[in-house]
N, C-alpha and C positions, 0 to 999 in steps of 0.2 A: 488425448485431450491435452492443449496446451498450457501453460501455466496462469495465461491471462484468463482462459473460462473456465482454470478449474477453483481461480478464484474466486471468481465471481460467482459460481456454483454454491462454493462454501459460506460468500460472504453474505449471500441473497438465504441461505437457510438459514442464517442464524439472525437476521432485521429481525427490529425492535421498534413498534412504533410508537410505544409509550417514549423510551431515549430519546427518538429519533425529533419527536417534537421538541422534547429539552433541549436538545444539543443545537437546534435551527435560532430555536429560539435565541438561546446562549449566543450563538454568532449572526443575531440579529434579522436572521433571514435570509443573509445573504447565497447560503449554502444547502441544498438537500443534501440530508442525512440518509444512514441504513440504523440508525440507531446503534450500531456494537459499538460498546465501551470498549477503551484503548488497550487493555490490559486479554481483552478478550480476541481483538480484531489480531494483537502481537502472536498471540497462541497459534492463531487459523494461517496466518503468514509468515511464521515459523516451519510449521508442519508441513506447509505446502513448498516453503523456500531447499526442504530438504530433498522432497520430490524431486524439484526442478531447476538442481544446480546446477548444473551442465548448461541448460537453453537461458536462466540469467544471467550467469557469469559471460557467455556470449554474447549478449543481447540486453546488458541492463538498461541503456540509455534508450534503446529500443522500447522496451516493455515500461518501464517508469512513464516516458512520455504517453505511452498506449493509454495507461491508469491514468495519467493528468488528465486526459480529456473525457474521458467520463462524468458525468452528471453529479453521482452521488462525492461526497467529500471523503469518504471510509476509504474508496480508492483509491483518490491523492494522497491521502495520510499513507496507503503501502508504496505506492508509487517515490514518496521522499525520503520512506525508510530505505527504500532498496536504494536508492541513488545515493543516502549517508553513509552506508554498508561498504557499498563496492566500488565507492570513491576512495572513501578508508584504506580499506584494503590495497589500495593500487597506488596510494599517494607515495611520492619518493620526495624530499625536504630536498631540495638542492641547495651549498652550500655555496653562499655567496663572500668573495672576499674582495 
């Protein structure tokens, strides 16, 4: 199993639809929700980032974009983490004079 369905595995057992209407709500509508709170979605994409470091570190820009386009908004949210991470990680300052 790839990293993208064993997210989504993860992320789809843990929806919350009581959340899930707060959180649409809260952004107006514009967005479907899974309902997991950020603190919990962080845990699941943690656990799972440790799994599948190897096929992200290869492939982040790959796999982020995969999750942007996804429906629900829980996916984007991992999708921008992972591309803050291993942009981070790779940025070099060059020094201009």
């Amino acid at each position: 199993m790839n990293f993208i369905q064993a997210l989504e595995k993860e992320l789809l057992a843990h929806r919350n639809a009581e959340n899930a209407i707060k959180m649409e709500a809260y952004m107006k509508d514009n967005f479907p929700f899974l309902g997991i709170k950020t603190e919990q979605r962080r845990i699941i994409l943690k656990q799972l980032w440790k799994k599948h470091k190897p096929e992200i570190q290869s492939d982040f820009r790959g796999i982020s974009w995969s999750l942007f386009t996804k429906k629900d908004r829980d996916f984007q949210y991992c999708g921008m983490e992972i591309l803050i991470q291993e942009i981070k990680k790779n940025y070099k300052k060059k020094t201009v004079y």
